[in-house]
C-alpha positions in Angstrom: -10.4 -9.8 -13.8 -7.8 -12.8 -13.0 -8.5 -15.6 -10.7 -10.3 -14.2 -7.5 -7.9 -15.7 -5.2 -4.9 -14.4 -7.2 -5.9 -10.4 -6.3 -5.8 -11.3 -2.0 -3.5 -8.5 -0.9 -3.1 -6.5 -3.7 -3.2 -2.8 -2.8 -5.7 -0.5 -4.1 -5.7 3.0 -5.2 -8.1 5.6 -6.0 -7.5 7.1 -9.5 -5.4 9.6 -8.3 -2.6 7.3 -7.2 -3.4 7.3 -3.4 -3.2 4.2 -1.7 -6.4 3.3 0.3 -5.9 -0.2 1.2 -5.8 -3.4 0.2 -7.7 -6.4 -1.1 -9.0 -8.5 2.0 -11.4 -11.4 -0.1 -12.9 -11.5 -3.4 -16.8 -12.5 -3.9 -17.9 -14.5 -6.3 -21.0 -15.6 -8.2 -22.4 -19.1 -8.8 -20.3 -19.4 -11.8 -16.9 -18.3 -10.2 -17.1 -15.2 -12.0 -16.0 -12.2 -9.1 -18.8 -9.9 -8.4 -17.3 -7.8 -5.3 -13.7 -7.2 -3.9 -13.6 -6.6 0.2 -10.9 -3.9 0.3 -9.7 -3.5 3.8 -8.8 0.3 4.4 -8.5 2.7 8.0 -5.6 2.8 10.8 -4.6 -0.9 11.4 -7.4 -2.2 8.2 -10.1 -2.5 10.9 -12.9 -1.3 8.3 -14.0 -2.7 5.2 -15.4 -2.1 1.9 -17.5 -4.0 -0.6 -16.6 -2.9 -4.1 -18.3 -4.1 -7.2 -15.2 -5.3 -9.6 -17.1 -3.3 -12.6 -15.6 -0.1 -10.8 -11.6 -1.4 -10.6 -9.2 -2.2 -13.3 -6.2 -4.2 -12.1 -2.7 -3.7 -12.6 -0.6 -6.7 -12.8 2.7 -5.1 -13.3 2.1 -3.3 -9.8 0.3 -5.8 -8.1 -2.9 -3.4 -7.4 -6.4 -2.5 -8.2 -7.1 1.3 -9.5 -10.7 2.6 -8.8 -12.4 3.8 -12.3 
């Protein structure tokens, strides 16, 4: 995964291609290496989600994170 701050507001989709919302904050581990992505999802992002990064694969070209 890129820089942590560089993924903030990238959408993110399950693997079938449906949005479910979009990166809030990335988590990080004593050595700056990200451990968890907060993905905000719901009617007007008012829940959240911790996902460990070991279970997304980003997407530069489209600006997004794809569930594995």
């Amino acid at each position: 995964m890129e820089a942590p701050e560089g993924c903030v507001g990238y959408g993110v989709y399950d693997p079938l291609g449906q949005k479910i919302g979009s990166v809030e904050k990335v988590f990080v581990n004593g050595y700056r290496e990200p451990e968890y992505v907060r993905v905000r999802m719901g009617f007007f992002g008012l829940k959240s989600v911790l996902i460990p990064v070991g279970f997304v694969e980003i997407d530069e070209g489209r600006c997004s994170l794809v569930l594995k």
